[in-house]
Each structure stands twice: as C-alpha cells, then as structure tokens.
Backbone of each chain as ProteinMPNN parsed JSONL, in Angstrom:
{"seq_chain_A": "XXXXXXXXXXXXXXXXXXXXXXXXXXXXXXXXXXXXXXXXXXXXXXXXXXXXXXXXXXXXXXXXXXXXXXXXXXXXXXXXXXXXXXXXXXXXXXXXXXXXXXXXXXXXXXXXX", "coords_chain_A": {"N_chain_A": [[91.702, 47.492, 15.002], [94.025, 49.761, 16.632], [96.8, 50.593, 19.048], [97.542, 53.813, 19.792], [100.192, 57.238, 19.938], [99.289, 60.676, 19.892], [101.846, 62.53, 18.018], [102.385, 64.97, 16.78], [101.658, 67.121, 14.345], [100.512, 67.291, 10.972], [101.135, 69.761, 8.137], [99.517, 70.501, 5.059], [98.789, 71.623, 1.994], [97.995, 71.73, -0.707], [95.884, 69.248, -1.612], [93.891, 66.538, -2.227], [90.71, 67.505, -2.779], [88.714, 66.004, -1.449], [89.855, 66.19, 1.469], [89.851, 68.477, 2.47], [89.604, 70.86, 5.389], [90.32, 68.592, 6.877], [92.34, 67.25, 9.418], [95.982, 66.4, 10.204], [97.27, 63.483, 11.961], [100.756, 62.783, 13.172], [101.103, 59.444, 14.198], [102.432, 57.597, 16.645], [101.857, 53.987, 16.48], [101.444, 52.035, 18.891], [101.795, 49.126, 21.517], [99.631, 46.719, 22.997], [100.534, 47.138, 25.767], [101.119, 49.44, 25.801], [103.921, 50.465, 25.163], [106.197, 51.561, 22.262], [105.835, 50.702, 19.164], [106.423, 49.975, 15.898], [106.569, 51.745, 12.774], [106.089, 55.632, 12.71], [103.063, 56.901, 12.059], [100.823, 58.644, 9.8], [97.609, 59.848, 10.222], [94.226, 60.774, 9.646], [91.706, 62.792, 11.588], [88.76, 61.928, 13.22], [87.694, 62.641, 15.612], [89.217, 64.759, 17.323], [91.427, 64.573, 18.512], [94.419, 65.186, 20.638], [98.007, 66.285, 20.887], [99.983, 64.241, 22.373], [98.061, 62.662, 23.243], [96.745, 59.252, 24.512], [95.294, 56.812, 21.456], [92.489, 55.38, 19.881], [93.084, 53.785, 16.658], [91.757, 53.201, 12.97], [92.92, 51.043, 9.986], [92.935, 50.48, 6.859], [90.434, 50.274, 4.006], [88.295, 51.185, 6.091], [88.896, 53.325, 7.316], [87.705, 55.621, 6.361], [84.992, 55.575, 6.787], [84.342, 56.753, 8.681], [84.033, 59.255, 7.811], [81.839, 59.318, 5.996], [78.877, 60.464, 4.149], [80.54, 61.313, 2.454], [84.112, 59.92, 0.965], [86.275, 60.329, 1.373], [90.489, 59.728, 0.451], [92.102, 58.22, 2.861], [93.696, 56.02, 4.067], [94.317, 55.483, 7.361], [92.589, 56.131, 9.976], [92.044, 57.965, 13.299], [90.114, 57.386, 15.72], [88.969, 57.35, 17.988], [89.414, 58.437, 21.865], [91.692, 57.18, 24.191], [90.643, 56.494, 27.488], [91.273, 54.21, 29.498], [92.941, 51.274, 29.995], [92.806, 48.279, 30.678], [94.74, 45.042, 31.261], [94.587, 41.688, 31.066], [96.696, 39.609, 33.322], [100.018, 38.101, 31.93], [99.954, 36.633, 28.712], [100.056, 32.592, 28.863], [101.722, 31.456, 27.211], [103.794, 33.381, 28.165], [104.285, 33.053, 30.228], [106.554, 31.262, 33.02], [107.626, 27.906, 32.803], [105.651, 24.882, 34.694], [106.765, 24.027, 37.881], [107.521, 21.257, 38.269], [108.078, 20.693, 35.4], [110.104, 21.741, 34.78], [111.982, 20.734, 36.503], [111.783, 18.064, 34.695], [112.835, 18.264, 32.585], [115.23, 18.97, 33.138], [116.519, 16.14, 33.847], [116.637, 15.305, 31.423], [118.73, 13.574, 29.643], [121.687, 15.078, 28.143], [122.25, 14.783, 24.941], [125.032, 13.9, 22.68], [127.156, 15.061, 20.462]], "CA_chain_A": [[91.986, 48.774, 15.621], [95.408, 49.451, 17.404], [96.428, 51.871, 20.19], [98.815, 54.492, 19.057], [100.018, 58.091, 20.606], [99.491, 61.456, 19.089], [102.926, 62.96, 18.876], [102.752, 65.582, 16.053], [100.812, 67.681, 13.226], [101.21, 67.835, 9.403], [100.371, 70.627, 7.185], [99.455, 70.217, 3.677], [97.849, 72.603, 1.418], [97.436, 71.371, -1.964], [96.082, 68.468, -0.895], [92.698, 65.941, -2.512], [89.462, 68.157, -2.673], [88.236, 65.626, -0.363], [90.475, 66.103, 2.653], [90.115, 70.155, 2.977], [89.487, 70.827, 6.728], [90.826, 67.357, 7.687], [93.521, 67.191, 10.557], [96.547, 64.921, 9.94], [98.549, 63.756, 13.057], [101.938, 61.835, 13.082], [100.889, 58.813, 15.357], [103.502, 56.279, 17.077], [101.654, 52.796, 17.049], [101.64, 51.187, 20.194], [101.32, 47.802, 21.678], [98.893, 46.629, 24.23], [101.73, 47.737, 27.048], [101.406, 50.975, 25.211], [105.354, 50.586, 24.329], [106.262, 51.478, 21.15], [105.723, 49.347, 17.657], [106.594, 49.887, 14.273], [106.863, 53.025, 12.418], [105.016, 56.667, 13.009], [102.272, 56.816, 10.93], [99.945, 59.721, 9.467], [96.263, 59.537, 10.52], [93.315, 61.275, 9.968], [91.09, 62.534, 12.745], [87.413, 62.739, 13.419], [86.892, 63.001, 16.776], [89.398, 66.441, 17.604], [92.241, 64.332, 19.554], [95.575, 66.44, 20.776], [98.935, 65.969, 20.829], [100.192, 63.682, 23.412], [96.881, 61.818, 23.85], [96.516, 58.046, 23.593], [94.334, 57.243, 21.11], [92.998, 53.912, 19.283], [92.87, 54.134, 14.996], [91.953, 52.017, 12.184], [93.591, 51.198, 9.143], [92.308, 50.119, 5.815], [88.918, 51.164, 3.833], [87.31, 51.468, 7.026], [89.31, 54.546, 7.605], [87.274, 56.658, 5.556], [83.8, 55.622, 7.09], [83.827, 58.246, 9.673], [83.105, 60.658, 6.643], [80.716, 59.015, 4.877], [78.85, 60.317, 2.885], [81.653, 61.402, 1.689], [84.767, 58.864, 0.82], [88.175, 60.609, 1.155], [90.862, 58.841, 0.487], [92.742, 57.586, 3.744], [93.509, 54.756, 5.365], [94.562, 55.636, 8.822], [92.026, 57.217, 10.682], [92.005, 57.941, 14.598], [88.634, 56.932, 16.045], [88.277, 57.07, 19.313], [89.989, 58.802, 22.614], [91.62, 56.173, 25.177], [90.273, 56.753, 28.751], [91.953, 53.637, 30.493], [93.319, 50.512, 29.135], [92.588, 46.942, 31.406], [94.97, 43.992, 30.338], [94.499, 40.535, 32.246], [98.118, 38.82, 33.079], [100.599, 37.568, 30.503], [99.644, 34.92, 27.981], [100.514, 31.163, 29.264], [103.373, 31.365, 26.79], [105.105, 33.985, 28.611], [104.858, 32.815, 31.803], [107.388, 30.211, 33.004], [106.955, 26.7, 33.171], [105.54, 24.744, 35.89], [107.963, 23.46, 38.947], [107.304, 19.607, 37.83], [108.099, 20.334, 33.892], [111.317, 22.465, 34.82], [112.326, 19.275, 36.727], [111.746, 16.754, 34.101], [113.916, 18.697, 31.663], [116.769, 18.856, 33.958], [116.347, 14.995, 34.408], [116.69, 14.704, 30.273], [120.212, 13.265, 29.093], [122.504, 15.318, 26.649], [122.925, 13.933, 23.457], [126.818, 14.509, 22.287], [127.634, 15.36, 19.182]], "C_chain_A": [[93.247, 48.645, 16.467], [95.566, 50.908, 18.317], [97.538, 52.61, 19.572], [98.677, 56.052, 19.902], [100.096, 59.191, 19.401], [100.777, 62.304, 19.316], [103.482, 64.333, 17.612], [101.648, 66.055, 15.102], [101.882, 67.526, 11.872], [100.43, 68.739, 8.885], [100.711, 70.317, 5.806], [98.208, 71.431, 2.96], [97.51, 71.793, -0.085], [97.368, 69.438, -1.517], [94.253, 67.54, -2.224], [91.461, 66.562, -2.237], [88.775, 67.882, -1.338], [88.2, 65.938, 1.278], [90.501, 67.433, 3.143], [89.47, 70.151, 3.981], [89.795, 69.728, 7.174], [92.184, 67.796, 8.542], [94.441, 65.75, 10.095], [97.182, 65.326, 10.815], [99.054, 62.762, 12.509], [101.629, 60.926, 14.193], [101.573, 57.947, 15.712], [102.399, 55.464, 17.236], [102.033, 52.304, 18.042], [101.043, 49.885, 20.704], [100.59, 47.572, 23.257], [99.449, 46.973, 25.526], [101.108, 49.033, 26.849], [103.307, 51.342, 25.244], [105.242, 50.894, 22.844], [106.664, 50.365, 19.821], [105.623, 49.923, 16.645], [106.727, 51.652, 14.072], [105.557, 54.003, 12.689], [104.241, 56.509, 11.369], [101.112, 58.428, 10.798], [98.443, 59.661, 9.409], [95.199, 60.667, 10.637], [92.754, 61.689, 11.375], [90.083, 63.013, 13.076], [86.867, 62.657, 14.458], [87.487, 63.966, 17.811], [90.317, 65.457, 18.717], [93.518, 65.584, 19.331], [97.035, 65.851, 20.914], [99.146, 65.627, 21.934], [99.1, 62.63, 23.928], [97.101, 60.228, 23.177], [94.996, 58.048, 22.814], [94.021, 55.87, 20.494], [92.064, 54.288, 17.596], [92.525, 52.683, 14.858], [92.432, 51.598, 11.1], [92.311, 50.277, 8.357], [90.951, 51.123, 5.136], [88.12, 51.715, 4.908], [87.741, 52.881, 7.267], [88.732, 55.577, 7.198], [86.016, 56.744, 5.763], [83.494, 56.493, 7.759], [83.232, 59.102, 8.711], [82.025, 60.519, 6.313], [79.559, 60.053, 5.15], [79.782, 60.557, 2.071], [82.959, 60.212, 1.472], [86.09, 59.376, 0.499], [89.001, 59.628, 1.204], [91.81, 58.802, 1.385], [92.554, 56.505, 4.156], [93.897, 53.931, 6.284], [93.831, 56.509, 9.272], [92.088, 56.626, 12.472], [90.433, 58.07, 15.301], [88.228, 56.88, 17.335], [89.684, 57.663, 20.67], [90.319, 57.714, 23.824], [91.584, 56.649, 26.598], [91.501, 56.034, 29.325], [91.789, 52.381, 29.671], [93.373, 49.396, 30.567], [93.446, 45.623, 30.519], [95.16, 43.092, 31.798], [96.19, 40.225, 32.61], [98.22, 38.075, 31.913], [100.121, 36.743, 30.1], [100.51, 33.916, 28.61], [101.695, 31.442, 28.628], [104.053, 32.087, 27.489], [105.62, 33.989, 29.67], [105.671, 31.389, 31.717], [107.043, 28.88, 33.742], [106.714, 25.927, 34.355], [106.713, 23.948, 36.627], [108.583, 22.037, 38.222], [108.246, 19.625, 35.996], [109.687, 20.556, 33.524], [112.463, 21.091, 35.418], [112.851, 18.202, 35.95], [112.801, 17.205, 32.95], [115.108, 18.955, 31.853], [117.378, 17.501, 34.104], [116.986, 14.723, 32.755], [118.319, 14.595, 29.86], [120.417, 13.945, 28.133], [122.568, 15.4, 25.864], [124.247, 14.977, 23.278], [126.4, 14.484, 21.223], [128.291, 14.457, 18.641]], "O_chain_A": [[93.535, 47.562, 16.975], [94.845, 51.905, 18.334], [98.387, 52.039, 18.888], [97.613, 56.346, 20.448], [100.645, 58.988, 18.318], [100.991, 62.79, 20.426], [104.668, 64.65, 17.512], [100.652, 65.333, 15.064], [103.098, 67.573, 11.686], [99.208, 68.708, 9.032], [101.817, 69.968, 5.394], [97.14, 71.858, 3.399], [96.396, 71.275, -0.163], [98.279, 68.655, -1.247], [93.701, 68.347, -2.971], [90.973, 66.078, -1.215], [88.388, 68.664, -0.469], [87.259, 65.969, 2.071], [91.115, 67.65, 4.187], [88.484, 69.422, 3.869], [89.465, 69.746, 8.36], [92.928, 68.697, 8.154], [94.048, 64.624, 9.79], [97.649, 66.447, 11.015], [98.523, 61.977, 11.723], [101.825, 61.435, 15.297], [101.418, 57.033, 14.901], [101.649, 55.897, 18.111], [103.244, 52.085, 18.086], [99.905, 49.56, 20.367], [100.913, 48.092, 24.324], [98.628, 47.089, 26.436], [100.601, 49.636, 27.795], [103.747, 52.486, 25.35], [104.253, 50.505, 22.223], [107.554, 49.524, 19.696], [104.553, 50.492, 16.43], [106.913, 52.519, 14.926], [104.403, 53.603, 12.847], [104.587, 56.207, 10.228], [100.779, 59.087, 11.783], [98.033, 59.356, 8.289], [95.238, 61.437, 11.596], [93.196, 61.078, 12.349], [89.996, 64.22, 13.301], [85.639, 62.59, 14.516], [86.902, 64.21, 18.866], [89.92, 65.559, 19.877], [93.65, 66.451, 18.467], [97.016, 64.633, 21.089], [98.709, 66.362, 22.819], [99.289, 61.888, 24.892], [97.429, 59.92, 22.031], [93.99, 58.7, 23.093], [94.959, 55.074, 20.447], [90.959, 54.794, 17.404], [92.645, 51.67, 15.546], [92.525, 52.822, 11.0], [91.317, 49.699, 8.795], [90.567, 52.227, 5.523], [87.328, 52.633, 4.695], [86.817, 53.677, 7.435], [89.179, 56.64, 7.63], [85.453, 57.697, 5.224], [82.441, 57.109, 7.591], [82.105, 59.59, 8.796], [81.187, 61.42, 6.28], [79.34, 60.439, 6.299], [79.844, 60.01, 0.97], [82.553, 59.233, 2.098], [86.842, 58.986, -0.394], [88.669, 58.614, 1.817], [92.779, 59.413, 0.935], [91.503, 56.007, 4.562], [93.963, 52.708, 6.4], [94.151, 57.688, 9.125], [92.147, 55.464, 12.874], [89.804, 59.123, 15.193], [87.169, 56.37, 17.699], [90.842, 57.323, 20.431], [89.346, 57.321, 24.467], [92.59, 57.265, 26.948], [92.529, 56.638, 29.634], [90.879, 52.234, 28.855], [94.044, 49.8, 31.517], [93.046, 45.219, 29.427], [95.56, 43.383, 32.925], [96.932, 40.87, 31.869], [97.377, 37.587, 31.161], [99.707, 35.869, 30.863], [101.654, 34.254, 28.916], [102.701, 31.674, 29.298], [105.183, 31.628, 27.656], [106.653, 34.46, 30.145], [105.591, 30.58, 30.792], [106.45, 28.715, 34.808], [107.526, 26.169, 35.247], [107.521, 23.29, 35.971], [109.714, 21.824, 37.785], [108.895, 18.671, 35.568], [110.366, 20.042, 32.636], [113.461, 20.66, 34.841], [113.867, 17.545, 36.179], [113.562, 16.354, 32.489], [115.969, 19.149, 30.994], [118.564, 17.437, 34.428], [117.889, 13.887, 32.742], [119.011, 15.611, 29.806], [119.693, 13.807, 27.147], [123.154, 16.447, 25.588], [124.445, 16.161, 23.55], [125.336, 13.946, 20.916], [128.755, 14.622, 17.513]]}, "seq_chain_B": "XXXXXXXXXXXXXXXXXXXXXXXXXXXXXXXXXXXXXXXXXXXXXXXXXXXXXXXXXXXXXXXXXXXXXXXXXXXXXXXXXXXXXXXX", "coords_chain_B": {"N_chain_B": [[98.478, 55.948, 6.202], [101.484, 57.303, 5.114], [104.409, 59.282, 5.381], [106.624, 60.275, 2.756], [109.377, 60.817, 0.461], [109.765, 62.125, -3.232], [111.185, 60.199, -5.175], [111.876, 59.766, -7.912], [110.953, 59.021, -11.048], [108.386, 56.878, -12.905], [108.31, 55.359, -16.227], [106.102, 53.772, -18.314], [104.992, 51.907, -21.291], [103.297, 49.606, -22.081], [100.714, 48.734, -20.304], [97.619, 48.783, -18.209], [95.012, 50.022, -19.635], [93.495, 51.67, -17.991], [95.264, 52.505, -16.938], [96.461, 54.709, -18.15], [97.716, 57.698, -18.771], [98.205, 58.315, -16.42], [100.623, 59.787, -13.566], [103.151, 58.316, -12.249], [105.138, 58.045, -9.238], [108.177, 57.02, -7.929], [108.659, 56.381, -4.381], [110.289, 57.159, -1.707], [109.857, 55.96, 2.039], [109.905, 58.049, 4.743], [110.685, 59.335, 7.515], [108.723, 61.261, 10.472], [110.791, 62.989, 11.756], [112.266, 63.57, 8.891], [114.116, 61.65, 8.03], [115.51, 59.14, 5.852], [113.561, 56.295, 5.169], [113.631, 52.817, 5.281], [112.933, 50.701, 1.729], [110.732, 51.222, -0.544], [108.549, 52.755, -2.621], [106.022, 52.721, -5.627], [104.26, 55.058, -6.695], [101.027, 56.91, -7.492], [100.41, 59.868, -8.829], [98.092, 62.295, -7.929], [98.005, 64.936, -7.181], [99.813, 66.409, -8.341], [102.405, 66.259, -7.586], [106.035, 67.399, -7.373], [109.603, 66.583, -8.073], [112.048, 65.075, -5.17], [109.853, 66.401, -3.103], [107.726, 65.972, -0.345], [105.173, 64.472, 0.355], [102.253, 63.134, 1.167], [101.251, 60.195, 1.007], [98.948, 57.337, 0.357], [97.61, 53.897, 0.978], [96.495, 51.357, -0.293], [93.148, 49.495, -0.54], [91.847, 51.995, -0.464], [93.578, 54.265, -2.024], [91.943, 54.155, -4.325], [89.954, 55.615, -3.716], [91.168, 58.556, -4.392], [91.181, 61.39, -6.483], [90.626, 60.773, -9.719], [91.229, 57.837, -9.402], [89.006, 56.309, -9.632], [87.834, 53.095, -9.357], [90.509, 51.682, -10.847], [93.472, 49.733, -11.107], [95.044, 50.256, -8.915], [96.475, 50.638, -6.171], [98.251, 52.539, -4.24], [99.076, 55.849, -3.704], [99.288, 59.493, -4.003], [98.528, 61.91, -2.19], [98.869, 64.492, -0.874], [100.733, 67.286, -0.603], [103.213, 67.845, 1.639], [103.227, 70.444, 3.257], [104.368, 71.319, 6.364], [106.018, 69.122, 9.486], [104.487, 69.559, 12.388], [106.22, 68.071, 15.532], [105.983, 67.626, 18.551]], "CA_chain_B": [[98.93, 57.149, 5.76], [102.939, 57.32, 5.439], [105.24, 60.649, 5.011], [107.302, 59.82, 1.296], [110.172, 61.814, -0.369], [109.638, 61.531, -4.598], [112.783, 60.203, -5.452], [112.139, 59.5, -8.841], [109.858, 58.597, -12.049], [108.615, 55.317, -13.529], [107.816, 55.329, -17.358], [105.434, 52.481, -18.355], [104.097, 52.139, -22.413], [102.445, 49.001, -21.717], [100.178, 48.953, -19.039], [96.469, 48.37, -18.261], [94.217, 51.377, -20.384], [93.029, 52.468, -17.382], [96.446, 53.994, -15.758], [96.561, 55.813, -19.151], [97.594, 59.313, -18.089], [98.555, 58.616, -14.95], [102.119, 60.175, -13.042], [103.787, 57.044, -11.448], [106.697, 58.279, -9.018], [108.81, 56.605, -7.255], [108.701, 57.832, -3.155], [110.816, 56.503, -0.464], [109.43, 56.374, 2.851], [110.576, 58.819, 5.185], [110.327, 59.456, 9.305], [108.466, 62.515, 10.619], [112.064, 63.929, 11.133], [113.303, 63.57, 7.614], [115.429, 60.355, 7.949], [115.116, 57.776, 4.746], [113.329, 54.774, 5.862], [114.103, 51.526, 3.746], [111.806, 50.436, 0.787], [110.3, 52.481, -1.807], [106.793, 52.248, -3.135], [105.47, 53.405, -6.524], [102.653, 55.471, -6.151], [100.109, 56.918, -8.46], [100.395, 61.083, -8.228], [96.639, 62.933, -7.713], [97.618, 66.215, -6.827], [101.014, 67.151, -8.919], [103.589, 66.145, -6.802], [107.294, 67.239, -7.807], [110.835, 65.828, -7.612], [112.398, 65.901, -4.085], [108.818, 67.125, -2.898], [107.722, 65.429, 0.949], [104.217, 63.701, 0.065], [101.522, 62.009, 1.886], [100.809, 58.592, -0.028], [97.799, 56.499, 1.177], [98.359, 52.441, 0.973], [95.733, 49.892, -0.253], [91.541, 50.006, -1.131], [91.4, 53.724, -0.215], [93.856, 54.041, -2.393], [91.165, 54.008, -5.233], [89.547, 57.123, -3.868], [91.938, 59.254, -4.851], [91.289, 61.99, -7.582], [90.67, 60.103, -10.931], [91.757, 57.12, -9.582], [88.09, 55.111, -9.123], [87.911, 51.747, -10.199], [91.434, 51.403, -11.657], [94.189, 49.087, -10.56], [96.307, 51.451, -8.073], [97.029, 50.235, -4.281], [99.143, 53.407, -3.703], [98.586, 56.997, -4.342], [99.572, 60.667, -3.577], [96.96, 62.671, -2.293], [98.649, 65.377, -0.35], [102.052, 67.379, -0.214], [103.627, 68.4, 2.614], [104.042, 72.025, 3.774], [105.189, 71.322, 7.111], [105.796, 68.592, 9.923], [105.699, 70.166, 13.546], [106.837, 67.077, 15.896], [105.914, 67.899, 19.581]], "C_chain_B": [[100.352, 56.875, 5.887], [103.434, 58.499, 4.638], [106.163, 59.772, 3.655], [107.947, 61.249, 0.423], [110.057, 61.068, -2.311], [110.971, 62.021, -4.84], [113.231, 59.961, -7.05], [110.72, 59.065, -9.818], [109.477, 57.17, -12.743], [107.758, 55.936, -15.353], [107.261, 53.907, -17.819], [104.656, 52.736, -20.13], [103.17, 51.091, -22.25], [101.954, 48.617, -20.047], [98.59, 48.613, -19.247], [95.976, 49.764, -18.835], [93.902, 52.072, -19.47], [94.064, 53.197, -16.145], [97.083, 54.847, -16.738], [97.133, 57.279, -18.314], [97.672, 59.572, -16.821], [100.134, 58.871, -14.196], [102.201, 58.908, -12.274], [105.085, 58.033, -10.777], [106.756, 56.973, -7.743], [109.193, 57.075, -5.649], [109.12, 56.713, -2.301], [110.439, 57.289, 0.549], [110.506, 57.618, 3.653], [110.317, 58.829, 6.745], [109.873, 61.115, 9.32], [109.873, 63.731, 10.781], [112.838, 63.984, 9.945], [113.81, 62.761, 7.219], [114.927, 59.597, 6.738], [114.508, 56.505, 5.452], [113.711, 53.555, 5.12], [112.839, 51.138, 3.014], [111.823, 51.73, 0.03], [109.09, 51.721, -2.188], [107.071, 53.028, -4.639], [103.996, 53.411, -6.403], [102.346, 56.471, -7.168], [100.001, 58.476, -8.358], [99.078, 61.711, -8.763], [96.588, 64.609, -7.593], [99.328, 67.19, -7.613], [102.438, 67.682, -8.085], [104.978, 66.318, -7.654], [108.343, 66.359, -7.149], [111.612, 66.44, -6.06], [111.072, 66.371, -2.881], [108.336, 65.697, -1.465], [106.078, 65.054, 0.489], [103.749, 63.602, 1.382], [101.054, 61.069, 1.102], [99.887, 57.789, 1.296], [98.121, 54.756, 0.409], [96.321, 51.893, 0.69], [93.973, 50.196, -0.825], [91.932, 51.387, -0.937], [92.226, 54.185, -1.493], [93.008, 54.663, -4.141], [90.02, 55.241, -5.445], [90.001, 57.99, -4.026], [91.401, 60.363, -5.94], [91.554, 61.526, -8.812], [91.213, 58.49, -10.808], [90.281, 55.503, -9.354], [88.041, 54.163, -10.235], [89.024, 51.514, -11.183], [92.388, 50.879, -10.945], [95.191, 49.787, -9.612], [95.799, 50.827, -6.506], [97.729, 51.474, -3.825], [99.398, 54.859, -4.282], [98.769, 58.147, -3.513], [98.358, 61.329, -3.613], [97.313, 63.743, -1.195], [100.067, 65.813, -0.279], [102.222, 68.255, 0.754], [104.23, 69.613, 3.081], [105.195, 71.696, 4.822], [104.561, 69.877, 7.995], [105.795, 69.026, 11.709], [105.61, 68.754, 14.51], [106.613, 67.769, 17.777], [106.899, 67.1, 20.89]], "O_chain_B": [[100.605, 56.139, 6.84], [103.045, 58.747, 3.497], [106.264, 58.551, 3.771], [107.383, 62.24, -0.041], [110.219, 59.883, -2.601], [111.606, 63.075, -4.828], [114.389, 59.94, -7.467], [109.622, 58.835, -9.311], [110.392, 56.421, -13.084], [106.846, 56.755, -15.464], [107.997, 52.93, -17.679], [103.842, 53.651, -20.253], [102.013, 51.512, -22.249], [102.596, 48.343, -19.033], [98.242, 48.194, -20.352], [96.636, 50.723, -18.435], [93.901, 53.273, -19.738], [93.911, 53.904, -15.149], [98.018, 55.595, -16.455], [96.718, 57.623, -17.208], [97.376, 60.587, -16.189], [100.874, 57.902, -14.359], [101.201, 58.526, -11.667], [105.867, 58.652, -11.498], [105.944, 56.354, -7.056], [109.949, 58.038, -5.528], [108.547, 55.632, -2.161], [110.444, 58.52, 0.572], [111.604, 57.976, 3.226], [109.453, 58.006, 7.048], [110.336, 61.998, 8.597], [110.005, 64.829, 10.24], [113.992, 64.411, 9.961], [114.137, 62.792, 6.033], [113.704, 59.46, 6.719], [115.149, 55.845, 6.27], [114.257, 53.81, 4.046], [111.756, 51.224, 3.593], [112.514, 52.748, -0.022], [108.767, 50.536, -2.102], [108.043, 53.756, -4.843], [103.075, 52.621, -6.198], [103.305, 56.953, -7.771], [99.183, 58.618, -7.45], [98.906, 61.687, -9.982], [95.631, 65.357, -7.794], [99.709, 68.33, -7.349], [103.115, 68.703, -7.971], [105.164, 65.519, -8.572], [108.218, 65.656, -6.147], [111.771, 67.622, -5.753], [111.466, 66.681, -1.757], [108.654, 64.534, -1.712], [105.799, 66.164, 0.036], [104.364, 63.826, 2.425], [100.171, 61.491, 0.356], [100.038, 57.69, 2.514], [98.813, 54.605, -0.598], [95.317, 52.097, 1.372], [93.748, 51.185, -1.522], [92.667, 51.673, -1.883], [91.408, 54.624, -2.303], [93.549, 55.467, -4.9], [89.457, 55.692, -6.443], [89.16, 58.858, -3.791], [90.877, 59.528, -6.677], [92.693, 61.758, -9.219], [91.575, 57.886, -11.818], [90.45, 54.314, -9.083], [88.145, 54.281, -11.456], [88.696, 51.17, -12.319], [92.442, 51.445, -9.853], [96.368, 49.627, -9.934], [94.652, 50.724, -6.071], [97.809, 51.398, -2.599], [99.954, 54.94, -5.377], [98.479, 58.014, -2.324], [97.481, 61.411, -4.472], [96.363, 64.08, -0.488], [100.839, 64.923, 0.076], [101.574, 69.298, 0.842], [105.43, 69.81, 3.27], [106.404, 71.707, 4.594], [103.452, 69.387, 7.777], [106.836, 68.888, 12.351], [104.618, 68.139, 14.117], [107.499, 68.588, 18.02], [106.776, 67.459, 22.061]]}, "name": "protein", "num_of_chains": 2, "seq": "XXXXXXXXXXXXXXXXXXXXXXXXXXXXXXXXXXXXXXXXXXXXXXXXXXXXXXXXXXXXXXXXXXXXXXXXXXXXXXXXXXXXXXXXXXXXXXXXXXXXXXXXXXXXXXXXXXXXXXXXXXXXXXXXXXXXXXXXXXXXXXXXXXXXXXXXXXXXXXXXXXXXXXXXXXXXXXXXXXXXXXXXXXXXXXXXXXXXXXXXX"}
C-alpha cells in the first residue's frame, strides 16, 4: 500500500460493463514525507475520497477486492482515508556518522595516483 | 491505472490461439495534462478504442479481467476511454 494525494477526476463513458458507477481519480504517489514520487496515476475508489485528500491505495490484483463479488478490472484502487501519518527519525543510513568514525577517516592516508 | 494516447496498431499472424481476435494498439503513456511520457506499452483493446483516442489501460493480473480477456496471456489492456480529465 502507498500514500498518494487526490488531485483530480476522470470521466469516461464507454468504459468495461464492470466499472459503471466507479469513480476514477488522478492520484500523485507520495513518499512516507508525503513529497512527491513517481508519476500520477489513475485509481479507483471505494471508500468516496475528495480531491485534495491524502489517501493510502493498492496496486495489483488486490485492487479489485474491494468489489468482490464482482472482479472489475483495475489495479489501482484507493482504500482507505489518511487521518495522521507518525514516522520515527531517519534510518541509521541517513544520519551522519559517529564523532570517533569521522575522525578515523580523516586520519586515513591518500593514495596518489 | 495509467492515462495512454493510441498511437498506433500492432498486426500479429502468429500468436498464441487465444489472442485470436483481439485489437493490439500501441498507447504511449501520457500525464493528466496531455504531455507524452516516455515508453509505450502494447495493450489489448476491450472497449473499441480509436486512433489518437486518450484511454485508460490497466497493467498486470487485473489485466485478465477485462472484457473477453479471461484466462488468456494479456498483462495490459484498455478498458476505458477518456471523455474528460478535470485536474484541480
């Protein structure tokens, strides 16, 4: 599942039997920041989100379980409305190395060419 | 889901029996404003998509639910064309 914003509608009329009364929004993917990632994408939606809302989808077959029984064919659906988003501090990699290590690599000789 | 302009046709005589009778076009992606994106897919047409004509193409298993397309080798498939995009 990934977080993404709603930032648009599509209309379609002649469209897969399946999908008549379905909602398609244009959704920017977003990354755990909630910055933007990768291209807008076109997503189903069965739980009545709005433009401007974050929201978090899923991609693949699963996309089409919300329907079931039925089995339209998408697979980007929007699944869920985001309240509030909790992320701990950066991963180890992105923080910078300790005092001692920064040291010892200042200490390391050259090599010439 | 990805927006796709049909830019063109593929003709295939050999092929697996079961994409018999099936429209192949050619659809480069596109951005909700219009712009060309890079790549191109060939995708499997369900609902009588023309040339030029703004698509919705679905990617991968799903793919397979499509309009005539169950249980036959297709990853990529038209299943909706585009009236309009409004962009808030």
């Amino acid at each position: 599942m990934y977080f993404g914003r709603v930032v648009g509608r599509v209309w379609s009329t002649v469209k897969n039997p399946h999908l008549v009364g379905q909602r398609f929004l244009v959704v920017q993917p977003l990354s755990p920041e909630l910055e933007n990632r990768g291209k807008r994408i076109i997503c189903t939606d069965c739980i009545g989100a709005g433009t401007g809302e974050l929201v978090y989808w899923v991609r693949g077959k699963e996309a089409s379980f919300p329907f079931l029984p039925q089995e339209p064919p998408v697979d980007t659906t929007i699944v869920g409305i985001v309240d509030s988003v909790h992320l701990k501090s950066a991963p180890e990699a992105a923080t910078p190395p300790p005092a001692e290590a920064r040291r010892a690599n200042a200490r390391r000789p050259v090599r010439k060419a | 889901m990805i927006l796709a302009r049909v830019v063109g046709t593929v003709v295939a005589t050999r092929k697996d029996p079961r994409l018999e009778g099936k429209k192949l076009l050619i659809l480069k992606p596109v951005t909700p404003d219009g712009k060309d994106e890079v790549g191109y897919v060939v995708s499997v047409d369900t609902v009588g998509a023309g040339f030029r004509e703004r698509v919705i193409a679905v990617a991968g298993s799903s793919a397979r639910m499509a309009e005539g397309c169950k249980d036959t080798p297709v990853d990529n498939a038209i299943i909706g064309i585009v009236d309009d995009v409004q962009l808030d």
